[in-house]
C-alpha angles and dihedrals in degrees: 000000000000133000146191105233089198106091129153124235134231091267088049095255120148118231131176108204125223103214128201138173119277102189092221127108115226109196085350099312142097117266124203116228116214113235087227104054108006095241129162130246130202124213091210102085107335092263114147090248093189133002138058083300094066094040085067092044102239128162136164127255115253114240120209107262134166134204103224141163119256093247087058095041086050096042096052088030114037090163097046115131113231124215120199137172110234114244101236080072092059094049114259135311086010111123086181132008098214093063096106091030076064108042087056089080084162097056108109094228124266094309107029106246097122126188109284094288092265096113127019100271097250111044114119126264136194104213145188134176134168131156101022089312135111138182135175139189129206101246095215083064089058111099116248098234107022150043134260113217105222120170102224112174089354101302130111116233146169131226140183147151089291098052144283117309126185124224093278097041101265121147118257113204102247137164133225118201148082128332100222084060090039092046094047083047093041108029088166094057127139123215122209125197136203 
């Protein structure tokens, strides 16, 4: 998820916000904290969850992003800069420390609420939501080369396995990650399925 850190407060005024890392969850999943107010930020969908900054309602506005391999990344951005971390800060040998957190696809996230049950807790989504509606894909239905035109609050998009389109090509915000997180964000989520 990606984020604008420039929002405007209740009075107009501009603000670029310097974000740090709060080390709490909120609904299951990490939250930034601003440097000015100690706010908290959720990833969800880049709302001020507590703090001054939620009591005026801010949020950030959500920029287009991709996960993507590297081969892709390399192949549609030859000039891209890379940032990543060294190994010796993982521990050795570890390319990644969620690689067990993520074999577990049972485990009912941290704190045990899960996703409904519909789905195991931890298999990957591809999500949108917009006016008090939310829908999600599991991203393995999703065909490998292609798109699947779905209407979702009546509107007609495409997704696919690099994101949400609509019609003309625009990019629609969606999320990719794991139900149980999507479900605790979205409770009134639908799940389609192919």
């Amino acid at each position: 998820m990606v984020y604008a850190r420039d929002t405007v407060d209740a009075d107009g005024n501009k603000r670029v916000l310097e974000l740090t890392v709060s080390g709490k969850l909120w609904r299951d999943a990490l939250v930034m904290r601003d440097r000015e107010t100690h706010s908290l930020w959720t990833q969800h969908d880049g709302r001020a969850v507590v703090g001054p900054r939620s009591e005026q309602g801010l949020q950030m506005k959500a920029l287009p992003s991709q996960k993507m391999s590297w081969a892709e990344a390399e192949a549609l951005y030859p000039d891209a800069t890379v940032l990543k971390k060294r190994h010796s800060l993982l521990g050795r040998g570890m390319q990644d420390i969620y690689v067990d957190y993520r074999a577990r696809k049972d485990d009912a996230s941290v704190f045990g609420t899960g996703g409904g049950g519909v789905l195991p807790p931890k298999e990957e989504i591809l999500g949108v939501a917009a006016n008090g509606h939310a829908l999600a894909v599991r991203f393995e239905a999703l065909p490998a080369d292609g798109t699947v035109e779905l209407e979702f609050a009546g509107q007609r998009l495409l997704f696919s396995r690099s994101g949400v389109t609509d019609l003309q090509g625009q990019r629609i915000d969606a999320r990719r990650m794991y139900w149980f997180a999507w479900k605790r964000a979205h409770p009134e989520a639908v799940l389609w399925e192919l």
